[in-house]
N, C-alpha and C positions, 0 to 999 in steps of 0.2 A: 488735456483729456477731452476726449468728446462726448460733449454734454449730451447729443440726441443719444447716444450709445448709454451712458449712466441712466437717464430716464425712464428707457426702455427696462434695463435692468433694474431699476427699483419698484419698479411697476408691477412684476414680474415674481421680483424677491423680496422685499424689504418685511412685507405680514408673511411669508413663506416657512412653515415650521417645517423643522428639522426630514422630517417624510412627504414633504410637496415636492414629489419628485418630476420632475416633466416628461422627461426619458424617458421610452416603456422597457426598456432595458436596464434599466437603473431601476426603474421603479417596481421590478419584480426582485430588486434588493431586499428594497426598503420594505415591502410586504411581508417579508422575511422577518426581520428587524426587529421592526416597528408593532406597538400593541395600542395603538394609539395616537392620536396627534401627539406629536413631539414626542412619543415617547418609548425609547429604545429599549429594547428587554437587556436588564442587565447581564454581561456578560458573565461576571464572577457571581451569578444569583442561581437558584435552583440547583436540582438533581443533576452532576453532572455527567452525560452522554459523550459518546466517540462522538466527534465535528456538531457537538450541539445540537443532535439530529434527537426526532423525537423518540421516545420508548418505544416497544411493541414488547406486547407478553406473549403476543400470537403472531404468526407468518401471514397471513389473512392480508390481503390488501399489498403486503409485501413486497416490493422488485427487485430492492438492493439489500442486504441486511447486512450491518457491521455488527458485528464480532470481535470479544476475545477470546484466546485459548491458554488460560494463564498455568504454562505450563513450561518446567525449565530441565526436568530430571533428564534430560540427553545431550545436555554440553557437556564439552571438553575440558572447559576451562573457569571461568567464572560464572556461579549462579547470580538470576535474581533476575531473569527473566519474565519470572511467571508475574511479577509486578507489571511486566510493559501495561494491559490493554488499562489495567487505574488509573498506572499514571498519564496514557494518552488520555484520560478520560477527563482528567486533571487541567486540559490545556483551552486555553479559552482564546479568542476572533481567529478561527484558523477558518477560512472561507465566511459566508457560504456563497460571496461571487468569485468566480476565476476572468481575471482581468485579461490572462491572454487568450483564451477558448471564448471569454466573452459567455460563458453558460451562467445559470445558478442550477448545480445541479439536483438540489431538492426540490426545486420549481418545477424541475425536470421529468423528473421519478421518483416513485413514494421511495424515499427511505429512510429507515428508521434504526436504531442499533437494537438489536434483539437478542442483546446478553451476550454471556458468555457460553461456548459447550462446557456441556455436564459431563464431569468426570466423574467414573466411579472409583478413581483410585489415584492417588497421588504421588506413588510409588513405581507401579508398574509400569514398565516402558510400554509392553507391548499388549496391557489391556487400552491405554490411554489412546495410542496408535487407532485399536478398532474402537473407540467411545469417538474419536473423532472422525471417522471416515463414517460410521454410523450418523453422525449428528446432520455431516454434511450431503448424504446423500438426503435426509427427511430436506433438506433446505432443497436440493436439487428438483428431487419429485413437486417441491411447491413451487416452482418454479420461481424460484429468488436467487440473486446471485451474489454471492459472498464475496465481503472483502475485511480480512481477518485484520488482528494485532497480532501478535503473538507474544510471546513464549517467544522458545526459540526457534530452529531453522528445520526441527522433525516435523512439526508438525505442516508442513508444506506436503510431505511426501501423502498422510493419509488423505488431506484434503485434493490434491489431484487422484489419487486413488476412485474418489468418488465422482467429481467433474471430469476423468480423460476416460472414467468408463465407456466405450461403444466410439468413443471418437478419440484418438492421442491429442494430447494439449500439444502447441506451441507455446514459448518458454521467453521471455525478457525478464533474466537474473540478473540483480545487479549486488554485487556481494565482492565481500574479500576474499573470496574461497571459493573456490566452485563447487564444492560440496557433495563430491562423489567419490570418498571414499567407502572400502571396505567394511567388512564386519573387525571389531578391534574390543580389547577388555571384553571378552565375553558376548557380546551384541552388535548384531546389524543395525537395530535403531538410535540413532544419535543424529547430532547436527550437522553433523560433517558427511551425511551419507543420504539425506531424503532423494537424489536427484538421480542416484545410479540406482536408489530400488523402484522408483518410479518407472526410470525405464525398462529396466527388468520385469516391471508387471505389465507392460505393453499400454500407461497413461501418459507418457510424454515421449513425444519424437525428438529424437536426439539431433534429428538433420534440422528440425526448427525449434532449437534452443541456443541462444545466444548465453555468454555468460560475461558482464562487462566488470571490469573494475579489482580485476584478481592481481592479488601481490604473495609478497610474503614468502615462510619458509617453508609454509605444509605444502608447496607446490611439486614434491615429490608422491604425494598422496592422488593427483589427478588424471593420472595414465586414464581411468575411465572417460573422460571429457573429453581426450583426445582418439580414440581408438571407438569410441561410438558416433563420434561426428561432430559434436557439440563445437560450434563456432566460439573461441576464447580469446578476450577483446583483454590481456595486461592492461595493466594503468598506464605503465610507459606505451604502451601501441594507442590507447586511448589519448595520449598527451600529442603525441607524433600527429595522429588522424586528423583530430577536434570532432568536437561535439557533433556539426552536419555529418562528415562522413559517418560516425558511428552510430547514427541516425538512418543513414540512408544503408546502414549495413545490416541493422537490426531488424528492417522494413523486409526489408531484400529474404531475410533469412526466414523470419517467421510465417509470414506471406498471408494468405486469405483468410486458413481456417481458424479455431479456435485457438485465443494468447492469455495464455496466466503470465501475470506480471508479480513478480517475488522480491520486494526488496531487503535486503538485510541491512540494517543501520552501520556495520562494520565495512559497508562498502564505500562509506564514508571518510576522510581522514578523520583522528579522532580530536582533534582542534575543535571539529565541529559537532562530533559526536561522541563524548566520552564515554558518555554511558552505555558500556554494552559488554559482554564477558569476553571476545578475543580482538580485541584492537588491533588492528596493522598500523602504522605512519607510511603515508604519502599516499591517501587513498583521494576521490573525489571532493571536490567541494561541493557546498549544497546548491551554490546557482549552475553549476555544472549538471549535476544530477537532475534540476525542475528543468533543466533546455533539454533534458535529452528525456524524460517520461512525457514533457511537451510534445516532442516531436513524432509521440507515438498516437497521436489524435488520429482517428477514422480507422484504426486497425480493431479486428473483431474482438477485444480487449473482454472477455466471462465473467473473470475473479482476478483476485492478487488479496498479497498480505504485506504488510511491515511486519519485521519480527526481529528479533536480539536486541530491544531496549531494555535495558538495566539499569532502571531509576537510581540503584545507591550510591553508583560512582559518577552519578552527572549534577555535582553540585548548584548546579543555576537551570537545572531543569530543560538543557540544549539540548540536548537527546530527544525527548518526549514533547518537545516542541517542533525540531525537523521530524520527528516520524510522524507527528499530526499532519505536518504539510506535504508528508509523501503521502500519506492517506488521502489527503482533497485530492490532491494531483491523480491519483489514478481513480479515484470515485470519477472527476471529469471524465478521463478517459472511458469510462465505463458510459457513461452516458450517452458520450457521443460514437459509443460503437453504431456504423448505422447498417448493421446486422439484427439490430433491435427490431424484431418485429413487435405492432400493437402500440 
C-alpha cells in the first residue's frame, strides 16, 4: 500500500464527520441531509412529503410544486388509484442527488409539495375534470410548474387543458395504452381517453406526442393515435430499436417547444410494478425506463405526472417506490430545462 497516499488520506479523513464533505458538488448533498455535524435527518422521521421536499401552504416563493390528485373514479378496470400521491408520500431516500444529471435539484429550485387539488366532489367525473383544470391554471398564473401523482390517467387530460392553453404541449407518454379512446359507458372522461380530448380541445400537438411502451389487447381502441399523427413506439419496436434510438426519436419528434412528460406505472412490466389497476406483461423495465426519461435532459421539459399507482395490489410497496423514482427523474429534467428563465 502506499504509505504517502494513506497519510494524506488520514489527514484528511480520519476527525472527518459524516458531512465534511470536500466536493462542492457533493457537498450541496450533504447540506441537504445534514442538520448538523454528523447528523443526518432521519429518513423514516417526520411529516412525510412527495421526494422529502418541504411543505408549502402557499404558492409564494414556489417554482416547482408537487402534487396529488387523489382521484380514481375514470378507470376501467381496478380502483385504488386515488391512494397513489400517500403512498408515494410514504416512500423514503428517493434523491435528492441525481448521480447521472449530476443536479441536486432542490439546491436547484424552490420546491416544495403543496398538497393535494381540492376536490369538490368525489363522485363526479366531470365536476372533478373542471376542480382540476381550475386548480391548475391558479398554479400556472403563479407561475409554478406542476409535477402531479396521481390518481389515474384523466386527470392528465384537465391538467394539460390548463398548461397547453395559448401554446399546444409536446407530449413524452410512456404508458401501456395510448389512451385515446372514445366516449364508452356513458362518458368521454375516463383513463383510457385524456390524450384524444386533449387534442380535440387544441392543448396537445398530436405531430409532437410520442407514445412509448404500448402493448396489449385494447390496441383496437387507438385508431385516434394513429390518424392524428401521434408517433407510437410498441414495446416490441422499442426492444428492436433500444433505448438510444428511442431517445433520439423522442428528441426528433417533440422538438424545441413546450414537453409534458406523462408517466403511467402500467407502462412498466408488472414484475416491477404490480401495483396498478390494468397491468399488461412484457412491458419496460425500470432501468430501461430511467436511460430513456435520462435521455430527455436539455429538452423544454414544463410539467409531467406519475399516475395509476395502486398501493393495494403492490404487496412490498414496488410500485410507489418506482413511481417516487420516476418522479425525481423528471423533477431533474424539469430543472435542467434551460428554457428556464430567472
Amino acid at each position: 500500500m502506499d504509505q504517502e497516499k494513506l497519510h494524506r488520506l488520514r489527514e484528511k479523513y480520519a476527525d472527518a464527520a459524516g458531512n465534511d464533505i470536500f466536493d462542492p458538488e457533493f457537498r450541496k448533498v450533504a447540506e441537504v441531509l445534514f442538520t448538523g455535524r454528523g447528523n443526518r435527518a432521519l429518513p423514516y422521521g417526520g411529516v412525510p412529503t412527495l421526494l422529502d421536499a418541504p411543505f408549502s401552504e402557499t404558492l409564494e416563493g414556489v417554482e416547482i410544486g408537487l402534487l396529488g390528485v387523489p382521484t380514481d373514479v375514470a378507470v376501467t378496470n381496478r380502483t385504488g388509484a386515488r391512494f397513489g400521491p400517500r403512498a408515494v408520500r410514504t416512500i423514503e431516500r428517493v434523491g435528492p442527488y441525481h448521480h447521472v444529471h449530476r443536479v441536486v435539484p432542490g439546491a436547484m429550485r424552490r420546491v416544495a409539495d403543496i398538497g393535494d387539488v381540492p376536490l369538490s366532489s368525489r363522485f363526479d367525473i366531470a365536476t372533478i375534470i373542471d376542480d382540476i383544470e381550475a386548480h391548475y391554471r391558479k398554479l400556472r398564473d403563479a407561475g409554478v410548474r406542476p409535477l402531479s401523482v396521481g390518481g389515474d390517467h384523466s386527470i392528465t387530460y384537465p391538467i394539460m387543458k390548463a398548461l397547453g392553453d395559448g401554446e399546444p404541449l409536446a407530449c413524452v407518454h410512456i404508458d401501456a395504452h395510448c389512451d385515446t379512446s372514445g366516449e364508452y359507458d356513458g362518458s368521454k372522461f375516463h383513463h383510457g381517453g385524456p390524450f384524444r380530448l386533449a387534442v380535440l380541445d387544441g392543448v396537445l400537438d398530436p405531430d409532437r406526442t410520442i407514445q412509448i411502451g404500448i402493448r396489449g389487447n385494447a390496441e383496437f381502441l387507438w385508431e385516434f393515435s394513429y390518424e392524428s399523427g401521434m408517433t407510437v413506439v410498441h414495446v416490441e419496436e422499442f426492444q428492436r430499436m433500444g433505448v438510444d434510438a428511442v431517445i433520439e426519436r423522442a428528441r426528433e419528434v417533440v422538438g424545441d417547444g413546450p414537453v409534458y412528460v406523462t408517466f403511467d406505472v402500467d407502462g412498466l412490466d408488472p414484475v416491477f410494478a404490480p401495483g396498478t389497476g390494468t397491468p399488461e406483461v412484457g412491458g419496460l423495465t425500470v432501468r430501461e425506463a430511467q436511460a430513456l426519461l435520462q435521455g430527455l435532459a436539455g429538452l423544454n421539459i414544463i410539467g409531467g405526472d406519475v399516475v395509476e399507482i395502486a398501493p393495494q395490489y403492490d404487496a412490498t410497496t414496488n410500485t410507489a417506490h418506482v413511481g417516487a423514482q420516476m418522479l425525481f427523474e423528471i423533477l431533474s429534467l424539469m430543472v435542467l430545462n434551460p428554457c428556464w428563465k430567472g
